[in-house]
C-alpha positions in Angstrom: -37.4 26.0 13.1 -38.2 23.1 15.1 -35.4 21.7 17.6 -35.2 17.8 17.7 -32.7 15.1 16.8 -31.3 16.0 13.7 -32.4 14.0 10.3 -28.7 12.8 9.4 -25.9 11.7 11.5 -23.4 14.3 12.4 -20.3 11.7 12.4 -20.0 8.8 10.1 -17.2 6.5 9.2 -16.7 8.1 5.9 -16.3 11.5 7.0 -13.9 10.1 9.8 -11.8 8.6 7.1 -12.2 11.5 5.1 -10.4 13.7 7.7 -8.1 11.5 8.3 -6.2 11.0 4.9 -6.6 14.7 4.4 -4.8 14.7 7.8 -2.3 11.8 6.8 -1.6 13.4 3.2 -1.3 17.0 4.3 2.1 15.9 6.4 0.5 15.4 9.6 0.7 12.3 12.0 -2.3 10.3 12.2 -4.0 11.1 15.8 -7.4 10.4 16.9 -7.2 13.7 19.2 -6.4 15.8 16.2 -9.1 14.5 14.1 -11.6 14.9 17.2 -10.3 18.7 17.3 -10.8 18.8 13.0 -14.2 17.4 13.4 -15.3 19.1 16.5 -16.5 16.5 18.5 -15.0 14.2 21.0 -12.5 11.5 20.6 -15.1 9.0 22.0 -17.3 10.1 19.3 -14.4 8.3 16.9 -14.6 5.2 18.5 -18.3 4.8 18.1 -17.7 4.9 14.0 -14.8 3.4 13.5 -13.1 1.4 16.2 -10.0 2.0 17.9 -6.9 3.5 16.2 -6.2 0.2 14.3 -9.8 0.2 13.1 -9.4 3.5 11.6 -6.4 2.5 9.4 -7.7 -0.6 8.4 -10.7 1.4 7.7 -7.5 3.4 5.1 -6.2 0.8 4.2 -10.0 -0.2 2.9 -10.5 2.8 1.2 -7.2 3.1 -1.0 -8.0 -0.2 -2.1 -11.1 0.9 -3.3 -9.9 3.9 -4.8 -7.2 1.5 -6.7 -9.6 -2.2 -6.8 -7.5 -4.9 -8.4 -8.8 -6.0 -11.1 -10.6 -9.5 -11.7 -7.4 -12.5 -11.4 -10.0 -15.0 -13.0 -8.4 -16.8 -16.7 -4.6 -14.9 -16.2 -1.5 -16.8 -15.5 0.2 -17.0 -12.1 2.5 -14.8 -13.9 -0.1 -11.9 -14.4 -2.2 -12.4 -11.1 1.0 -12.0 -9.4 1.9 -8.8 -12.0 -1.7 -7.1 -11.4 -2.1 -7.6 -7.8 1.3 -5.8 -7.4 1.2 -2.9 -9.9 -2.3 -2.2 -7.8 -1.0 -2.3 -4.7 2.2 0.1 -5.7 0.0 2.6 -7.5 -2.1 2.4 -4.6 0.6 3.2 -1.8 2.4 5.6 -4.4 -0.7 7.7 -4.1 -0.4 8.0 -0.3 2.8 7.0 1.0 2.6 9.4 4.0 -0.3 6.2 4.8 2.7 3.5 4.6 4.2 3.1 7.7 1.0 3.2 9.8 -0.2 0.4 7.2 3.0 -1.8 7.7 2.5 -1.4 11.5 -1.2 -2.9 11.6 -2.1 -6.6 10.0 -4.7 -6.6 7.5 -7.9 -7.5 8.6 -10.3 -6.5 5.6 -12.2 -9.3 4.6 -11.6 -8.3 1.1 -7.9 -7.6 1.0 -7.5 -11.1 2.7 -9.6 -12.7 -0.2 -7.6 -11.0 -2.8 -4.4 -12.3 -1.3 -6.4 -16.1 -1.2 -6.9 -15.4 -4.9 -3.5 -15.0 -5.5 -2.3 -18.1 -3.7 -4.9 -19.7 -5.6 -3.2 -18.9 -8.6 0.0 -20.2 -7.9 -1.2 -23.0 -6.0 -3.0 -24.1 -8.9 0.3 -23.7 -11.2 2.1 -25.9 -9.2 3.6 -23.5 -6.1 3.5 -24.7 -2.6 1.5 -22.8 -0.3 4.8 -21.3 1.2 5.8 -20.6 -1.9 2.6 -18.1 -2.3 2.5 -17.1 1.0 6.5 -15.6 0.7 5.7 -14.1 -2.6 2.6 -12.0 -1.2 5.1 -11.1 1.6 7.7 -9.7 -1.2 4.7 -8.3 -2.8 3.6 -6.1 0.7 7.3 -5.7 1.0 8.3 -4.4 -2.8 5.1 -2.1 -2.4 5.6 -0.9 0.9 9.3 0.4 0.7 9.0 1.9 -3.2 6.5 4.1 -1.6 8.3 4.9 1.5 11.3 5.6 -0.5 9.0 8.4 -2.9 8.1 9.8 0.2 11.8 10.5 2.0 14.7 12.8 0.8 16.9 11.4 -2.2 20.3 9.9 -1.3 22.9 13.2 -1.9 26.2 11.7 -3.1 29.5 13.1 -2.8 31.4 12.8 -6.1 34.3 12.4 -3.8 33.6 9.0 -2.9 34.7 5.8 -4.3 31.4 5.4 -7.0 30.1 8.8 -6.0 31.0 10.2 -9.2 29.4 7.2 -10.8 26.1 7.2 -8.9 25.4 11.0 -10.1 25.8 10.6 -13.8 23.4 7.9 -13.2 20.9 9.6 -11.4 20.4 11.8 -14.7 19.3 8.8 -16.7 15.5 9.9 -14.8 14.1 12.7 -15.4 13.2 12.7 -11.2 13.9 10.7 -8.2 10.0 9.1 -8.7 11.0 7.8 -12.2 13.9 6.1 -11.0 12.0 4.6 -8.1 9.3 3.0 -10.2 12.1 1.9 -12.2 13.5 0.1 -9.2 10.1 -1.3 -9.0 9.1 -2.9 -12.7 13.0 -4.6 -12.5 12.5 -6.1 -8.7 9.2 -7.5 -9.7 11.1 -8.9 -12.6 13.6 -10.5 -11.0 10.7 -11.8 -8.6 8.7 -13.3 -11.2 11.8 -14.5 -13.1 13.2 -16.7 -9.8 9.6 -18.0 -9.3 9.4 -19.5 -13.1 12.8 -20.8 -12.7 12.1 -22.3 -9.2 8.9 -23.7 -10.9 10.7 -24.9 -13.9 13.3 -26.9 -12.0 10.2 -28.8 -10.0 8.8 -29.8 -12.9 
């Protein structure tokens, strides 16, 4: 066989990511070295494909959103663009929530992800919310998102039946059938709420 360069690329961004969520998702923390030592190549090797360390989660953050796109906002109410961009994003982090905390520790960059956000604000700009407004919901969006998945991910809350409302607490906790039931749960009724202060906010203005 003839020796020479080879026809395809040993490393590529994809298979960097790749290793990487297997890594994340398998219970291990996200480390260049380690995926270097998984791929067999040197960490500089990395850094040609996919940036520094905050390049490679953004690079994550990209792909989840593409395993979970949000679907088109064009002809639905504030209401439901503020609904579907939501649900997304939760189903998204639900699906790796070992990813959160590296994903709340880097800014989104993702030309993308930023222009589904604009779309958003759009939406509610156009229905009569300030740009703040918009701009705090999207953060209570990241925020709702970000903690139901980080909550999934930890140990539930044990209670102690001798405690004032411990009792209480326990015979609740059988209302779901697990701890990730009650959690989306906790989910649906905060986006409620969300959604119900924004129309009355709105409503008031008007």
């Amino acid at each position: 066989m003839a020796r020479g360069r080879p026809r395809t690329a040993r490393l590529s961004s994809e298979i960097i990511v790749d290793t990487a969520m297997r890594t994340i998702d398998g219970g291990s923390p996200l480390s260049m070295s380690h995926i270097a030592r998984e791929l067999s190549v040197h960490v500089s090797s990395l850094y040609n494909h996919v940036g520094d360390r905050d390049g490679l989660i953004e690079l994550l953050r990209v792909r989840i959103s593409e395993e979970y796109p949000v679907p088109p906002l064009d002809g639905l109410t504030w209401q439901d663009a503020v609904r579907t961009v939501a649900t997304t994003i939760h189903t998204a982090f639900l699906a790796h929530p070992r990813l959160i905390p590296y994903l709340a520790d880097t800014p989104v960059s993702s030309p993308g992800i930023v222009e589904i956000y604009a779309r958003l604000a759009e939406a509610m700009v156009d229905a009569g919310h300030s740009a703040q407004r918009a701009s705090i919901t999207i953060r209570m969006i990241d925020t709702l998102a970000l903690g139901t998945a980080m909550v999934t991910s930890s140990s539930p809350a044990k209670w102690n039946d001798r405690s004032p409302g411990g009792q209480a607490l326990i015979e609740a906790a059988e209302t779901w059938d697990d701890d990730r039931d009650q959690t989306s749960e906790a989910f649906e009724l905060s986006l409620r709420f969300i959604l119900a202060g924004l129309e009355g906010e709105l409503a008031e203005q008007g």
